[in-house]
N, C-alpha and C positions, 0 to 999 in steps of 0.2 A: 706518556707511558704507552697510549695504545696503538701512537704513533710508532715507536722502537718496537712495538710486537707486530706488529705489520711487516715492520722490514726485517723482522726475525725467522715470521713463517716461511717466504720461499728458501731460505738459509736452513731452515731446518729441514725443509722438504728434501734441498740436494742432497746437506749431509747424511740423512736416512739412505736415499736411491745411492750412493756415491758407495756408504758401508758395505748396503746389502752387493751390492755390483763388484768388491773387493773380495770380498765372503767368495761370489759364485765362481771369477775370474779365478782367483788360488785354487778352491777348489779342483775346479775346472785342469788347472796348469798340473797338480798336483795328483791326477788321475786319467788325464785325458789318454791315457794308453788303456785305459778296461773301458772306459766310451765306445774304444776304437773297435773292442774286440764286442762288444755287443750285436748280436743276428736276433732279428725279427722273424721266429717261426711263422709259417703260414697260418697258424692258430690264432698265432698273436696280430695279426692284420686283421683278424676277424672282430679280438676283441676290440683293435683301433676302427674300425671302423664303425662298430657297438658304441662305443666312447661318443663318438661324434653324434650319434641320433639322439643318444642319452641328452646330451649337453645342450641339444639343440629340443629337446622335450624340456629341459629344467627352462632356458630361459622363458620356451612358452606358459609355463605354467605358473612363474611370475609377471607375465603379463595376464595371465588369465586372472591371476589374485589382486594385479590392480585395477581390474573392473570391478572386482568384486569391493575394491577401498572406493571405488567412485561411488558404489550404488548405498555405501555404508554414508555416505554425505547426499544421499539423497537425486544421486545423480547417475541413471541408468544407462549407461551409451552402449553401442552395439560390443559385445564381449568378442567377437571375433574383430572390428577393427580396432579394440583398443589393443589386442595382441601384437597388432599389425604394427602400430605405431612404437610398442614398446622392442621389437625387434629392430627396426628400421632406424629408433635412439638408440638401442644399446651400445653401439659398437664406438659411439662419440664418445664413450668413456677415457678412451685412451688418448684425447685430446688433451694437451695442459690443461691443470684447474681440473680437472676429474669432477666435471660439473655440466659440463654440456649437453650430456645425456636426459639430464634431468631439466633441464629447461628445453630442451628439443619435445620431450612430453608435455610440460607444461604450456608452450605456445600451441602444442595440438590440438590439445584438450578445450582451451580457450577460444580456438575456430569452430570449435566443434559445440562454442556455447557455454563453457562449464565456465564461470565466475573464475578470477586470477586468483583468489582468496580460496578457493576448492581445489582451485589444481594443484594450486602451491602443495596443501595439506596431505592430498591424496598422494603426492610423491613424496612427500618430508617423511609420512608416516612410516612407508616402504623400509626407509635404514633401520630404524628400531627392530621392526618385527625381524627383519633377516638376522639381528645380532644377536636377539631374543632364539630364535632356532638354532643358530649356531653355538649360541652359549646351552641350550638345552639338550642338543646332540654331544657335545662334548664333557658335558658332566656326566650323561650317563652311561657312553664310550668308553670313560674314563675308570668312571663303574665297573664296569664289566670287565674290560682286562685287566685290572686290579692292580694298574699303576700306582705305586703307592708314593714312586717320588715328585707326581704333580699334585700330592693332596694341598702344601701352600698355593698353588695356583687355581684349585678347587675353591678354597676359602673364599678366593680374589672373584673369582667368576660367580660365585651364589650368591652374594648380594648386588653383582651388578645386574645380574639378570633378575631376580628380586626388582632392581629397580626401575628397570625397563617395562616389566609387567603393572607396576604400578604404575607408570606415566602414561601408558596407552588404555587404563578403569576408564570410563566415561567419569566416574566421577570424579577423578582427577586432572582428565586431559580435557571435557569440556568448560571448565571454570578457564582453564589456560587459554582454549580457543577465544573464549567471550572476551576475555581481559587481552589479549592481542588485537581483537578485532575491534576494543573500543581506543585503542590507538594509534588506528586509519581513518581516516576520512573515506566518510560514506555516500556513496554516490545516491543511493536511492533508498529503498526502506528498511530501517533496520530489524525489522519484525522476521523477515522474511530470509534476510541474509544469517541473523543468529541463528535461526531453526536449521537452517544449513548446513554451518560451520559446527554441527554436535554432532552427536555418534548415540545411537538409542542404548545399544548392547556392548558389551567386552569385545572385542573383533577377537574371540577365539577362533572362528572361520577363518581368517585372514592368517594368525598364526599358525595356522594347523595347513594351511595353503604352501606357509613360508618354510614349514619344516618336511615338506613334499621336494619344495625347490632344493633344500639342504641335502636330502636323501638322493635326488637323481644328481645334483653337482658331485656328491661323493660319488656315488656310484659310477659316472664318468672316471674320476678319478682311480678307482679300482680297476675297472676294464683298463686304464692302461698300466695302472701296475701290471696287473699280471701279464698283459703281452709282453713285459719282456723279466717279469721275477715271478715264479710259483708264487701263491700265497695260499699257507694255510686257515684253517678256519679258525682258531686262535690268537691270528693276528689279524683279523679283521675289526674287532675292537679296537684298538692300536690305531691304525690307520684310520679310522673313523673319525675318532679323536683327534690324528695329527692334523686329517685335513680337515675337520672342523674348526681347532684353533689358528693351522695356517690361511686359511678363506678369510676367519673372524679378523686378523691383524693386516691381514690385507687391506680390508675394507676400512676399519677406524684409523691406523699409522696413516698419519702424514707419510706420502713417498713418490713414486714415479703412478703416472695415470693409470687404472684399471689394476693394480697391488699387483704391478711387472716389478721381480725379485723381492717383493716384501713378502710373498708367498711362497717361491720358491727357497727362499733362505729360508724360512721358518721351517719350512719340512723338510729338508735335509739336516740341517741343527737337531730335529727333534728325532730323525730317524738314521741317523749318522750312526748308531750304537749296535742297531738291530739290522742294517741291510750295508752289503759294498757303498761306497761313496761315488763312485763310477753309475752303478747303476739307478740311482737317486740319480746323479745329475743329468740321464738320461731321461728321466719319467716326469719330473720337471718340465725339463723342454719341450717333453712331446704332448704333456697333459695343455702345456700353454697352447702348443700350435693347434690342437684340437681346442680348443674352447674358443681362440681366435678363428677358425674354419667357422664352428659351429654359429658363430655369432655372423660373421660374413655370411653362409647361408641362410641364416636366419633374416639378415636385411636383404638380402639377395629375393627371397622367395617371397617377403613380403612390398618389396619395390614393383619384381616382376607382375604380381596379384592386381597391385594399383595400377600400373598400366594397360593392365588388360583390361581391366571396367573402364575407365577411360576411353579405351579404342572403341570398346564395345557401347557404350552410352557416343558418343560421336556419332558412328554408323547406323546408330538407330532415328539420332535427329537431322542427321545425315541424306538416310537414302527417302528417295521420292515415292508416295506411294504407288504402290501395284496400279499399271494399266485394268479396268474391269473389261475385257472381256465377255460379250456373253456368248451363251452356249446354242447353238443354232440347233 
């Protein structure tokens, strides 16, 4: 059986990217003449390029929240290189298997000293909390524009986030840590490793971190709405909302690496009623190519940093000391 579901999931994965790919492609055929007429006011380059710093502050700001999940296991590393490293992974996301990323962190972390059992945790933990935000930006989004035809999807999302919040209580997710960790083999003392593998507090810090990141990812997303559609202040709930739910099904659907068209179909689906379809499939594209910039810069700027200490630690054991000279 678990064998036929193995050879089910890549099967499932294409049919998901293949649907969503069909969706954008029609779409796409079916209005590419209001794409064509779309102009980029000189305002709106402002906002695109607003978009891009934005985007490029959310992802540091979740790697700043997973230093802040190292120190929660007990494990301090420097808060600026762990940012470094979490930039410098990000962008393997879009590798097949949308898993690279996360193990690009975890071999870091583990040169860097942290136990394979910490590092594992300290990135496993990361999806929860992000869906945990996303699912609490999107209920109260939802709230506030007074959408009234996702209240069945409301139902669907309060007890999943309900249940998320209960899996990451210490007193729920450390009994799970212990009973995981008594079926590995243990290399050295087990006193020392349980004390580890817990969590003292509720990582309300770490959620409250995660819905920072939720808040500037949208906010990107907004700055490029508006470069190319007004938006009133009335329909910023709305969109809030769409892109909180289209991030959230990006991220848990099986689909194509990094949720490329399982996000953009969700938000044009969801906002196909209230804006042109033309213009959706423009903001789309340009929200993706800005988020992909913003991540390229982001490993961009964190490669460059490591190189320069590098150069600069060489040349310090490098150069010979100073001739003494004295002074006549």
């Amino acid at each position: 059986m678990k064998q036929k579901l193995s050879r089910l999931k890549p099967l499932l994965h294409w049919a998901i990217l293949g649907g969503m790919l069909i969706f954008l492609i029609k779409a796409f055929k079916n209005h590419w003449h209001e794409v064509a007429a779309i102009k980029i006011e000189p305002v709106g380059w402002l906002y695109l390029g607003s978009g891009v710093v934005v985007t490029l502050l959310a992802f540091t700001c979740a790697g700043w929240v997973w230093s802040w999940t190292l120190r929660e296991f007990n494990q301090p590393l420097n808060s600026f290189w762990v940012i470094k490293v979490y930039l410098k992974t990000h962008i393997a996301k879009y590798l097949p298997g949308h898993v690279w990323h996360y193990y690009g962190r975890i071999c870091n972390a583990k040169n860097a000293g942290v136990s394979a059992e910490i590092a594992t945790l300290s990135v496993a933990i990361e999806p929860f909390l992000m869906i945990a935000a996303a699912l609490l930006t999107t209920l109260v989004s939802s709230h506030l524009s007074g959408n009234i035809s996702r209240g069945a999807q409301n139902w669907l999302q309060l007890p999943c986030l309900m249940g998320i919040l209960t899996i990451v209580h210490p007193r729920v997710l450390n009994p799970l840590l212990r009973y995981t960790g008594k079926l590995k083999k243990k290399d050295t003392g087990g006193n020392v490793n349980a004390a580890a593998r817990t969590i003292e507090r509720y990582p309300l810090k770490l959620l409250l971190g995660e819905l920072v990141f939720i808040s500037l990812r949208c906010s990107g997303f907004l700055l490029t709405f508006m470069a190319l559609n007004p938006v009133s202040l009335n329909q910023l709930p709305m969109l809030v909302s769409t892109f909180s739910l289209a991030w959230l099904l990006s991220v848990v659907v099986p689909g194509a690496p990094g949720g490329v068209g399982v996000f953009e179909g969700t938000a044009i689906a969801l906002l196909n009623q209230s804006f042109p379809t033309g213009v959706l499939l423009s903001i789309v594209a340009l929200f993706r190519f800005i988020s992909i910039l913003a991540e390229v810069t982001g490993a961009g700027l964190a490669w460059l940093d490591e190189r320069y200490r590098i150069s600069e630690n060489k040349i310090e054991t490098t150069q010979p000391a100073a001739e003494y000279i004295p002074i006549e």
